[in-house]
N, C-alpha and C positions, 0 to 999 in steps of 0.2 A: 649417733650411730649405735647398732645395736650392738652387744657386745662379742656375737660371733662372727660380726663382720668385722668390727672392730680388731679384731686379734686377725682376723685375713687382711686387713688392711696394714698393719703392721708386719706380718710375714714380707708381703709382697715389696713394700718398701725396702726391706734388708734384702730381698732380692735383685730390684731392680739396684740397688747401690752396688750389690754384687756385681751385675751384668756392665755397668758401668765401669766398675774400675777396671776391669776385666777385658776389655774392649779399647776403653778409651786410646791406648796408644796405639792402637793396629793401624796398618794402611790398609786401603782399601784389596790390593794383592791379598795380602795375610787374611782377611774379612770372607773374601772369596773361595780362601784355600781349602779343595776339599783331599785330607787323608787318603790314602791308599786304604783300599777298605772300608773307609766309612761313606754315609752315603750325602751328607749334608755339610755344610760350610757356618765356620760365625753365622755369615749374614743370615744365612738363611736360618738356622735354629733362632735367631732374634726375633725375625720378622715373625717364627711360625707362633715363640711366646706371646707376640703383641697379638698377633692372629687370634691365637686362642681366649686371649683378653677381651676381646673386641665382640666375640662367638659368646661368650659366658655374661657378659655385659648385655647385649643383646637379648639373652635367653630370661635373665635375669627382670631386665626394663618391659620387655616386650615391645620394642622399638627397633628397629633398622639404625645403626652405627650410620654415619655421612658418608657417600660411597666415595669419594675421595678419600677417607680414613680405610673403606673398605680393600680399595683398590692399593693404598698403600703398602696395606699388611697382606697383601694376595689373596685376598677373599674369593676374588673373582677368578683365580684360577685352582680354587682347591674343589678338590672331587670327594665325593661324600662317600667313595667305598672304605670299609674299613679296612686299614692297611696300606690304601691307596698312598704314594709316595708326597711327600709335602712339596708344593711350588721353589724352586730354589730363587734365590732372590737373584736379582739381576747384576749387571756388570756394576761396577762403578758406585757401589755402595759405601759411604764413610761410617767409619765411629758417630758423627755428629748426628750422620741422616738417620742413622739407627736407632740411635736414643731419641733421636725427636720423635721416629713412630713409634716407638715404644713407651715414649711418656704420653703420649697423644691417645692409646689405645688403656693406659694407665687412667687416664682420666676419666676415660665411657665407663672403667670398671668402677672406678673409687666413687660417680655419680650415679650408679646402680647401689652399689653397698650402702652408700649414705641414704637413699630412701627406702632399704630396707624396715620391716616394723616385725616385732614378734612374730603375729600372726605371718608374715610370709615364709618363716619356719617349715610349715605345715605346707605350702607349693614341692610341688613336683616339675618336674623340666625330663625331656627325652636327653639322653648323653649323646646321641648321635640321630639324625632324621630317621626317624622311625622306629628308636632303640626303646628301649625299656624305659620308664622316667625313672628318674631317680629324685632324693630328696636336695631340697636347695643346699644343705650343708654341705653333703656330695660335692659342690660345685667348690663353697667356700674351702672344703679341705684339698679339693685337686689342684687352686691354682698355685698355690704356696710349692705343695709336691711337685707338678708341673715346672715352673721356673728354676727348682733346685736341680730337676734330673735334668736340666738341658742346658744350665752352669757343667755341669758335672762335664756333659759333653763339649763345650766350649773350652773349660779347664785341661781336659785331656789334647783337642786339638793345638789349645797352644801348645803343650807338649811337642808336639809334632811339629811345630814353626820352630823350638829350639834347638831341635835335633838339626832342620838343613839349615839353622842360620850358620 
């Protein structure tokens, strides 16, 4: 592995252990629970991480993700406006179901990074359909940042399940 994926690979890892322990003991209620105020739940910032995995993976390979992986992580119900509100995940969501599509979508990215080669350094990718490209590292620096700021949100909403427990 090249060594700037290498170091995204490693981020992502401390992240996804983050998201894990972070999760693991919630019920499916608490998973679901969305704040006064805020617009998204657990599940659904997981599902949107694994989403965005799956989207950078893809961009990355040049390959369509399994639409089962696709459909898992709500691909098929996200809308390509920028701003557009993220899919909220569904009833009945566990810790377990979570981390399984979030390793699953872990996987499409870590088999994109490992065939990474120098030369795809120098690739460009759109950040959004249609958008500006931007350079591949772009991607390798966003997902690290990406799964931090949306811990951040997770960590705050547990806050919020300790308040009505």
């Amino acid at each position: 592995m090249i060594a700037e994926a290498r170091t995204c690979s490693e981020q992502l890892a401390f992240g996804l252990r983050t998201i894990q322990g972070a999760i693991r003991d919630l019920t499916p209620e608490q998973l679901a629970f969305v704040p006064p105020g805020l617009a998204n739940s657990i599940a659904t910032l997981v599902l949107h991480v694994a989403a965005t995995e799956v989207v950078v993976a893809e961009q990355i390979s040049g390959r369509q993700a399994a639409e089962d992986l696709r459909r898992a992580v709500l691909l098929d119900r996200y809308t390509p406006a920028p701003g557009a509100p993220i899919p909220a995940a569904g009833p009945g969501e566990t810790a377990a179901s979570l981390i399984g599509k979030l390793q699953r979508a872990r996987a499409e990215v870590l088999a994109a990074l490992e065939a990474l080669t120098p030369a795809d350094l120098e690739r460009t990718f759109p950040f959004r359909p249609g958008g500006r490209p931007q350079p591949l590292t772009f991607f390798l620096h966003l997902l690290p940042f990406h799964i931090a700021s949306h811990y951040g949100q997770i960590a705050l909403i547990k806050r919020f399940l300790r308040q009505d427990a």
